[in-house]
C-alpha positions as a Markdown table, in Angstrom:
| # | Residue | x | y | z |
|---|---|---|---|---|
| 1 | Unk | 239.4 | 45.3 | 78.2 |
| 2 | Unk | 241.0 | 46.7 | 74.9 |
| 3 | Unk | 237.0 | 47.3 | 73.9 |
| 4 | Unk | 236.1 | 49.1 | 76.7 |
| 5 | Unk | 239.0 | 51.3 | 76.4 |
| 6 | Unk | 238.5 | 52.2 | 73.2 |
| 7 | Unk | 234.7 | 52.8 | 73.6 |
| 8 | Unk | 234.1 | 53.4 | 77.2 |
| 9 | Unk | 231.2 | 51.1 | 77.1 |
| 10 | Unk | 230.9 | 50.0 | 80.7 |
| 11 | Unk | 230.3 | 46.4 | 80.2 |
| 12 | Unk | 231.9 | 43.8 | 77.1 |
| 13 | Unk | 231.0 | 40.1 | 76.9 |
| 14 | Unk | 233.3 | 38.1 | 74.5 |
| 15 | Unk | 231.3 | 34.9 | 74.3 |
| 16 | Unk | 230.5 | 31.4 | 72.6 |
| 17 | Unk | 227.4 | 29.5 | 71.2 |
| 18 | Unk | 227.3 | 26.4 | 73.3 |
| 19 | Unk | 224.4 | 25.4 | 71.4 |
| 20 | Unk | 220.8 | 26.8 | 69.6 |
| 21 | Unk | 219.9 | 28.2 | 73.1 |
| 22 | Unk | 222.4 | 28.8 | 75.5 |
| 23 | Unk | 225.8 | 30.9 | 75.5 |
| 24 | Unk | 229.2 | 30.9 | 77.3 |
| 25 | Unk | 230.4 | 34.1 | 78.5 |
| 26 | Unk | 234.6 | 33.5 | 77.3 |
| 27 | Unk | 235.3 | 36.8 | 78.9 |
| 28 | Unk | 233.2 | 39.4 | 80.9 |
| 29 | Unk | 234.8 | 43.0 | 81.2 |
| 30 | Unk | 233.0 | 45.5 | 83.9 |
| 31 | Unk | 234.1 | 49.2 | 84.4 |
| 32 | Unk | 237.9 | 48.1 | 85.3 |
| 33 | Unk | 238.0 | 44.7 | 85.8 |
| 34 | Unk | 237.5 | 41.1 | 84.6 |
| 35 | Unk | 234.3 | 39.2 | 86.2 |
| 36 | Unk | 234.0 | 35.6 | 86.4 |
| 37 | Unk | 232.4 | 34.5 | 83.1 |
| 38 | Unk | 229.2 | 32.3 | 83.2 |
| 39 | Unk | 226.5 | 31.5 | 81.1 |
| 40 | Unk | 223.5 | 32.3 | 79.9 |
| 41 | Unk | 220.0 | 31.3 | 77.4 |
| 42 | Unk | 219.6 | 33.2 | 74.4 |
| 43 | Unk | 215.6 | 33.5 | 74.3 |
| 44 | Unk | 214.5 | 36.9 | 75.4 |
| 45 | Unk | 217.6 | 38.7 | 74.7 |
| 46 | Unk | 219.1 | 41.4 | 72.5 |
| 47 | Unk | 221.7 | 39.0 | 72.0 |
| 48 | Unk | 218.9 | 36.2 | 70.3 |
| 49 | Unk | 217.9 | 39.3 | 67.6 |
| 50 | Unk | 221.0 | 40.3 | 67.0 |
| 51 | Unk | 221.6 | 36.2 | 66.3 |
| 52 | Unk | 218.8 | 36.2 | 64.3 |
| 53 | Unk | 219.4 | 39.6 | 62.0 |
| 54 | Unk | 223.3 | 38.0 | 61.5 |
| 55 | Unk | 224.4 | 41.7 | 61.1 |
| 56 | Unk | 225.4 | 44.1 | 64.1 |
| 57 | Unk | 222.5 | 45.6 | 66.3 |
| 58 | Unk | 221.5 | 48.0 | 68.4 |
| 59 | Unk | 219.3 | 48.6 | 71.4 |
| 60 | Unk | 219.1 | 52.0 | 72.6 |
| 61 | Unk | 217.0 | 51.7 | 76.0 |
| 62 | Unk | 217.7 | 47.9 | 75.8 |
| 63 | Unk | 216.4 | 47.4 | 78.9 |
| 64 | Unk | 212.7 | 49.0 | 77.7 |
| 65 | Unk | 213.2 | 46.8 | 74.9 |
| 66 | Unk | 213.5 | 43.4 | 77.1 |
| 67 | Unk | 211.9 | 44.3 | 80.4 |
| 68 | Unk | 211.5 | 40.4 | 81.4 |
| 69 | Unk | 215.6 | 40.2 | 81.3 |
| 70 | Unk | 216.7 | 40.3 | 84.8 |
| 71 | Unk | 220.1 | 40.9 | 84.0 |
| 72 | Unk | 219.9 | 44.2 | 82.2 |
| 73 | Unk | 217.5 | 45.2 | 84.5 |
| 74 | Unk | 220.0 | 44.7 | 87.8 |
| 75 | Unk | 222.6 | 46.5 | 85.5 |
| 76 | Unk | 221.2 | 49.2 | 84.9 |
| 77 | Unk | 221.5 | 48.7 | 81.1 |
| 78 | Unk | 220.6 | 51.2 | 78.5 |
| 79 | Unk | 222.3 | 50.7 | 75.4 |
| 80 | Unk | 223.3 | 47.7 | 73.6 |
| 81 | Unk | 225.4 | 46.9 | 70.5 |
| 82 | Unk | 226.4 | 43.4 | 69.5 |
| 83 | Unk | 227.9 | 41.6 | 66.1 |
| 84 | Unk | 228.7 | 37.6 | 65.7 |
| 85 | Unk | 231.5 | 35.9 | 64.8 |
| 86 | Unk | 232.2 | 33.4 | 63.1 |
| 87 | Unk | 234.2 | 30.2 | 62.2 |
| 88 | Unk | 234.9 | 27.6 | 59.7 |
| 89 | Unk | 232.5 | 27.3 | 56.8 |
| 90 | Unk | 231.1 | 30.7 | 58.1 |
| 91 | Unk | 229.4 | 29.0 | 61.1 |
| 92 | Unk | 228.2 | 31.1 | 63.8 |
| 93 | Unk | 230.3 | 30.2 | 67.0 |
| 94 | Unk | 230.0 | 33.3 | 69.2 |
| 95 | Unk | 229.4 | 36.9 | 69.7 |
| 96 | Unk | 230.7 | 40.3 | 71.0 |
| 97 | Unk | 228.7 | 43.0 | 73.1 |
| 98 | Unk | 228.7 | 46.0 | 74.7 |
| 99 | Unk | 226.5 | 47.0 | 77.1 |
| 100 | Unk | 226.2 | 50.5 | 78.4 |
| 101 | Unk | 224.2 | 52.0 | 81.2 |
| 102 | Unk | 224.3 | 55.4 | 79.6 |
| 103 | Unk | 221.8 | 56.5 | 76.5 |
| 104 | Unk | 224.7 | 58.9 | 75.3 |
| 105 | Unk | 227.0 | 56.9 | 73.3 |
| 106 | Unk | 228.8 | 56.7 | 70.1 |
| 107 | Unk | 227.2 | 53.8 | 68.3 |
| 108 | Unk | 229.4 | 54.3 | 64.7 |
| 109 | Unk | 232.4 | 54.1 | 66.9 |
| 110 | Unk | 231.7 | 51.0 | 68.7 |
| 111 | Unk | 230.6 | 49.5 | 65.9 |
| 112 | Unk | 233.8 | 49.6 | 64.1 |
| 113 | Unk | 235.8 | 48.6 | 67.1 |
| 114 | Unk | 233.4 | 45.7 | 67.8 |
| 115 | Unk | 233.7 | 44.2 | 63.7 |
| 116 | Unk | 237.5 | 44.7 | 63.8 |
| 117 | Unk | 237.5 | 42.5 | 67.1 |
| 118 | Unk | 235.1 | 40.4 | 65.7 |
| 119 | Unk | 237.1 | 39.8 | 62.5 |
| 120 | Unk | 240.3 | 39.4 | 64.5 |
| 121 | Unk | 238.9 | 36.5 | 66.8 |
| 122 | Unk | 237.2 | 34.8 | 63.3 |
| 123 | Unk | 240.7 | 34.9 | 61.9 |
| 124 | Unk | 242.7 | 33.4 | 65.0 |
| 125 | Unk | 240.0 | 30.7 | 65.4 |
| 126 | Unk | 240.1 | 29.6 | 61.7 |
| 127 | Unk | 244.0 | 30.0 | 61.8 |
| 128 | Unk | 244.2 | 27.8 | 65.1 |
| 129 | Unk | 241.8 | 25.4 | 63.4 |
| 130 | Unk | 243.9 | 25.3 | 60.0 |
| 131 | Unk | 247.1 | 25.0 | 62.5 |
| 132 | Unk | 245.4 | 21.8 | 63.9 |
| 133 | Unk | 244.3 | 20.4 | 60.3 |
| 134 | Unk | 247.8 | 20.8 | 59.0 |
| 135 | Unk | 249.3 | 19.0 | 62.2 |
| 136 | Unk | 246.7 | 16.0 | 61.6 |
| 137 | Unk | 247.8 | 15.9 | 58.0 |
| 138 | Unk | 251.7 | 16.0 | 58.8 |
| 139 | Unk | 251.2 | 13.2 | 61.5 |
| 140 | Unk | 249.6 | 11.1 | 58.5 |
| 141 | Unk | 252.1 | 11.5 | 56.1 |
| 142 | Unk | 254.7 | 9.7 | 58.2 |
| 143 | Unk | 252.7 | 6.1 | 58.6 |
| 144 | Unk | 251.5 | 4.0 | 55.8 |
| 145 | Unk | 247.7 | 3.9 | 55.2 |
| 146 | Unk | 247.5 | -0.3 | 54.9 |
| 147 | Unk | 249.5 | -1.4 | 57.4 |
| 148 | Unk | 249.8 | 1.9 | 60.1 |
| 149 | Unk | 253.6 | 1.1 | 60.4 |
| 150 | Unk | 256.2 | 4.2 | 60.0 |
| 151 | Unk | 257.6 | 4.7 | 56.4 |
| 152 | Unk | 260.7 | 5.0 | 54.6 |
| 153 | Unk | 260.1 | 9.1 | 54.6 |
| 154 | Unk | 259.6 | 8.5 | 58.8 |
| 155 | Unk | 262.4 | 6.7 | 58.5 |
| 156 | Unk | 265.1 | 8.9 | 57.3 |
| 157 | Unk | 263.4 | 11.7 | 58.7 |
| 158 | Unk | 264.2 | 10.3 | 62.0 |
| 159 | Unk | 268.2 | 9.3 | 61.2 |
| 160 | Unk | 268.6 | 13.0 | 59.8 |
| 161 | Unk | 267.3 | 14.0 | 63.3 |
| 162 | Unk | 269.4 | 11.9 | 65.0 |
| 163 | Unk | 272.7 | 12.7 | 62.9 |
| 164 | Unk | 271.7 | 16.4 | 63.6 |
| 165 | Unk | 271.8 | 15.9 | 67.2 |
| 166 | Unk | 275.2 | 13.8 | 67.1 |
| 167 | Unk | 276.9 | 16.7 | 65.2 |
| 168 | Unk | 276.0 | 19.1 | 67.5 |
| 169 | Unk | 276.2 | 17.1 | 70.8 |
| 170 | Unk | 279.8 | 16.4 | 68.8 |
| 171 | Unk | 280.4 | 20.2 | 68.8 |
């Protein structure tokens, strides 16, 4: 939604790589409202070039430029602009798009709105994904690695807890 109105491109597709061929629409802005997401195969789309060229893309007449793809064909599509995102270990694991059913549009400006959005899903995925490392690790730290018993450091962790919880239920 925030892409849209920023760039008044008509339609925006937030989506993920489910594999080497096929996409998951995460989140599907048209005009003024949220569609039902779906899914989709990359072959035959602007989206498997842009994939491909691992740098931001454009299609102006996209629909000239893909005239098997049913899709932009029923919407009417005429421009196109598109950048992956990525993950851990710089891994592909999605991409952004607009799509446009006007020729007249500002392709600098939605380019920089759709790398900052691009960038800010990266960061919150590899954030979330360190988040969940760190958890793992802290979960470890507690049980010994022979034996997979608690420790001592579990251990007083635990009666500091508890002591806590006296004091203030004491209060």
């Amino acid at each position: 939604e925030s892409i849209h109105e920023i760039t008044g491109w008509r339609w925006v597709f937030v989506t993920k790589f489910t594999d080497d061929l096929n996409v998951e629409v995460l989140a599907f802005w048209d005009t003024q409202k949220i569609v039902k997401a779906g899914s989709y195969t990359l072959p035959n789309t602007p989206c498997e070039v842009m994939v491909r060229n691992k740098k931001f893309t454009i299609f102006s007449d996209v629909a000239l430029s893909f005239p098997k793809n049913e899709l932009l064909i029923h919407l009417g599509a005429k421009s196109y602009a598109g950048l992956v995102y990525y993950g851990k270990d710089h891994q592909p694991i999605g991409h952004i798009m607009g799509i446009h059913d006007s020729l007249d549009v500002d392709y600098q400006h939605v380019e920089n709105v759709i790398k900052l959005a691009a960038l800010a899903i990266s960061s919150h995925l590899m954030l979330s994904h360190t988040q969940s490392e760190l958890k793992s690790v802290k979960s470890l730290v507690d049980f010994d690695g022979l034996t997979q018993l608690r420790n001592r450091k579990a251990f007083e962790n635990s009666c500091d807890k508890l002591a806590i919880d006296y004091r203030d239920k004491a209060e």
